[in-house]
N, C-alpha and C positions, 0 to 999 in steps of 0.2 A: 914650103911643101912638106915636109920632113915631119913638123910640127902639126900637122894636119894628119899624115899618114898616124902619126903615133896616137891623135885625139881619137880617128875613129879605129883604129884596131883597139883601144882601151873601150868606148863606146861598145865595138864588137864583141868584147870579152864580157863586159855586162849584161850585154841582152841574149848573148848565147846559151843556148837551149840546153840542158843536163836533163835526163830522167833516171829519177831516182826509184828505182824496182827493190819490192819487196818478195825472194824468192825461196821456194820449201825448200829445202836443203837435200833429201830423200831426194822429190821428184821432180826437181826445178820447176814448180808450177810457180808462175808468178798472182803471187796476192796480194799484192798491194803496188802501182805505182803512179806517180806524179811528177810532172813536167815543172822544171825551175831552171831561173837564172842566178846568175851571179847575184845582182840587183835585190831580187826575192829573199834571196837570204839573206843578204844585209839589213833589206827592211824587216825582214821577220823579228832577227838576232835583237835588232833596235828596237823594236815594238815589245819585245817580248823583256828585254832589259828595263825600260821605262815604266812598264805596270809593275813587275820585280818591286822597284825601288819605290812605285808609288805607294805599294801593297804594303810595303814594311815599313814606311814613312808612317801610315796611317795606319795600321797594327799599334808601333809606340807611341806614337799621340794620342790615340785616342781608348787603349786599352790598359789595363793593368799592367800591362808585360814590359810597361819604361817602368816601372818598380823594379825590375830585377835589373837594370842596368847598374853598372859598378857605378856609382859617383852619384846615383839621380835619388832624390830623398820622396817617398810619398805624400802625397795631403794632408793626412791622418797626421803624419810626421811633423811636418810645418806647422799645423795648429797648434802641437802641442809645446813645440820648441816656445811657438808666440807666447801663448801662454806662463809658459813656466818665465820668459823674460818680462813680461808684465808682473809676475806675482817674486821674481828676482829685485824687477827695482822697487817694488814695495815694501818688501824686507831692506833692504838700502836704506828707502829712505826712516825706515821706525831705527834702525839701526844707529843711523844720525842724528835721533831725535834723545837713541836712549845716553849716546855718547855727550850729549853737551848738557844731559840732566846730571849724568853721573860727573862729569869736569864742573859742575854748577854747586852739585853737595860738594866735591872736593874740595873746593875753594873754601866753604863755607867749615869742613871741617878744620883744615889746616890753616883755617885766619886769612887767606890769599883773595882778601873781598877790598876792592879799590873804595877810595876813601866817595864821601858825599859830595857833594857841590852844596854849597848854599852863600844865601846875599849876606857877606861879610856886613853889612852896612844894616841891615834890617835886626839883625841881632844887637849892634850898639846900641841901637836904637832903641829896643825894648829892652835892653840893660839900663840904658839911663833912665825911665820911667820911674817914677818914684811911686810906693804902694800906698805909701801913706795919704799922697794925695786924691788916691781915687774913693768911689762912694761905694762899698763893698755892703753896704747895709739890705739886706732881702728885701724886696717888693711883698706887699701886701697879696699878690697873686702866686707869686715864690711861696707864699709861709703856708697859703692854703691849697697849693698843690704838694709840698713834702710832708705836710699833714696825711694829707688824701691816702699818698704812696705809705707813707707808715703804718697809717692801719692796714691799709690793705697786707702789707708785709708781715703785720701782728698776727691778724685774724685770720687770714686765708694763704697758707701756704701754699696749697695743690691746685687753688682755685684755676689759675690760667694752666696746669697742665690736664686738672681732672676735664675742663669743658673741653679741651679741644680732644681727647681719645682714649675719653670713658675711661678712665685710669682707676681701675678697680684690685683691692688690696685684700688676699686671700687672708682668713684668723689659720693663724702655725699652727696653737690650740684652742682646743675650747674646754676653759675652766675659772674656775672664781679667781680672783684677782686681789690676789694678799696685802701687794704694797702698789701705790699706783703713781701715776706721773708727780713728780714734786722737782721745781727747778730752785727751789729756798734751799731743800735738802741734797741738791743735786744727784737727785736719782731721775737719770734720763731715761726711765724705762717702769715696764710692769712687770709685776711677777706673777706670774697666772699660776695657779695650783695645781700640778696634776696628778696623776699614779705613775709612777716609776715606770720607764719602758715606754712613755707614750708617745707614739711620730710623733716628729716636728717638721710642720710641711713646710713649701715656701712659699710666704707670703704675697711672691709674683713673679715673673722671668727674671731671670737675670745670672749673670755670671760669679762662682764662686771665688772671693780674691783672700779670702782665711778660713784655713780649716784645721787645727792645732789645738796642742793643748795649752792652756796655762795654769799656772799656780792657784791664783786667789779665785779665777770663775770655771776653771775645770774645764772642759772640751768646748770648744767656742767655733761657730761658725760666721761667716761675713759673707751676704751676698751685696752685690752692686747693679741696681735695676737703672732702669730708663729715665729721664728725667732729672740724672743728679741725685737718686735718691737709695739711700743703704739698709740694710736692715739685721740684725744683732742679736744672735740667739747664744743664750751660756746657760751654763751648768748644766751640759748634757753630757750621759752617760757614754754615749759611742757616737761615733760617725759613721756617715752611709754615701756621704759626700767628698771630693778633695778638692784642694784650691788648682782652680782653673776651669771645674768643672758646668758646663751648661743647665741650667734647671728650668723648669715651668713651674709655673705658679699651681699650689697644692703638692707638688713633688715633696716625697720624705729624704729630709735632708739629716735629721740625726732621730735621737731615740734622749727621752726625758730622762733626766737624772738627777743627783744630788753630789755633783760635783766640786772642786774647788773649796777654797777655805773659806770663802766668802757666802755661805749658800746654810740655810737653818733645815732643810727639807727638799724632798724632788717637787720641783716648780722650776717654770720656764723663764729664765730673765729675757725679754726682747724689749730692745730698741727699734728708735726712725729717726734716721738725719737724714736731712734735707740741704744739700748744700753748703756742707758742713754744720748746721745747726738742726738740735736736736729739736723732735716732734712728739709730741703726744698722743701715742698709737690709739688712745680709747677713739678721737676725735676720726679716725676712720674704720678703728675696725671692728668687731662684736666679739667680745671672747667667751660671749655665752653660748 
């Protein structure tokens, strides 16, 4: 019974009626009032708590304003973290790549290169072969293909570099030609006539690898073109050129002279090697 009285006077205390008056203070007019229970407010306080939390739940999720939380990192942010660890393990891995080339010359400079493998037993083997017994004598097809290859080697030096890219050879001057190709007298070069003072252009691209003076041919220039091929200008007066320097073909690389003790007048000595072997400029070039 007890337990009963106590449920409904709690029950009574819930639904008991309160009015809550809003009143002027001057002239106690009342302006504002509303009838509540206990109950009312409770659910009000909870209703009104619930949307609270719902409001601000859904503020930071789904606005900017979880950006400014301590700890929370933005989108923008994440991307670019991803990113730079993508382009972190990239440099990684070149970074791996440059360390086992560089430990690779290492070895190769300091001797530290592991020995070969090879078949102990295949080397005996062609150690005991005897040379005398083999038939070493040229085939009839042999004799007239190293034929073939020599003239070709004779007679057309630039031939397989000229066809394949037009490989054309500027004249340094243009002037009569005193002493000319002679391989009996070994003068690997021509000596073109000029007037004192006159460019000496270049004969084609290429890189300056001498530019000095000497004794017996007086200011000497050496360029190194494309193909393995060099070209040899002496007894000039000055230079306009230095070794290392890049030229084009036609470029003034010195100035005519009568230099050196080897030289009777200003004229231009030029050579053409070709792979170590000397050419005969008239065969490509016009010095008139």
């Amino acid at each position: 019974m007890a337990k009963k009285d106590k449920d409904k006077k709690f029950s009574k205390k819930l639904l008991h009626k309160y009015r809550l008056v809003v009143l002027n203070e001057d002239t106690f007019e009342e302006r504002f009032a509303i009838k509540l229970t206990r109950l009312n407010v409770f659910v009000i306080l909870s209703l009104g708590t619930i949307i609270l939390i719902a409001g601000t739940i859904f503020l930071i999720a789904f606005t900017s304003l979880k950006e400014y939380i301590p700890g929370y990192s933005s989108t923008a942010l994440k991307k670019q973290a991803t990113v730079l660890n993508y382009k972190t393990d990239s440099l990684q891995q070149v970074i791996n790549l440059n360390e086992q080339y560089y430990a690779s010359i290492k070895k190769v400079l300091t001797g530290d290169v592991s020995t070969v493998d090879f078949n102990r037993d295949s080397i005996i083997d062609a150690s005991s072969i005897d040379a005398s017994n083999l038939d070493l004598k040229p085939t009839k097809e042999d004799s007239l293909l190293r034929d073939l290859v020599d003239k070709e080697d004779k007679y057309n030096v630039f031939e397989s570099t000229i066809s394949s890219s037009n490989f054309v050879l500027f004249p340094p001057v243009n002037g009569t030609i005193s002493e000319g190709y002679n391989i009996k007298d070994r003068h690997y070069a021509v000596d073109v006539v000029v007037a004192k003072d006159t460019p000496v252009k270049a004969t084609a691209d290429g890189t300056v690898i001498f530019a000095e003076w000497t004794a017996e041919t007086g200011y000497v220039v050496i360029i190194e073109h494309s193909y393995e091929l060099i070209s040899v200008y002496k007894h000039n007066a000055s230079l306009t050129k230095q070794q290392g320097d890049l030229v084009k073909s036609g470029e003034v690389i010195a100035m005519t002279g009568n230099t050196g003790e080897l030289t009777t007048g200003p004229h231009l000595h030029f050579e053409l090697w070709n792979r170590g072997y000397p050419v005969n400029p008239t065969n490509f070039i016009d010095f008139n």
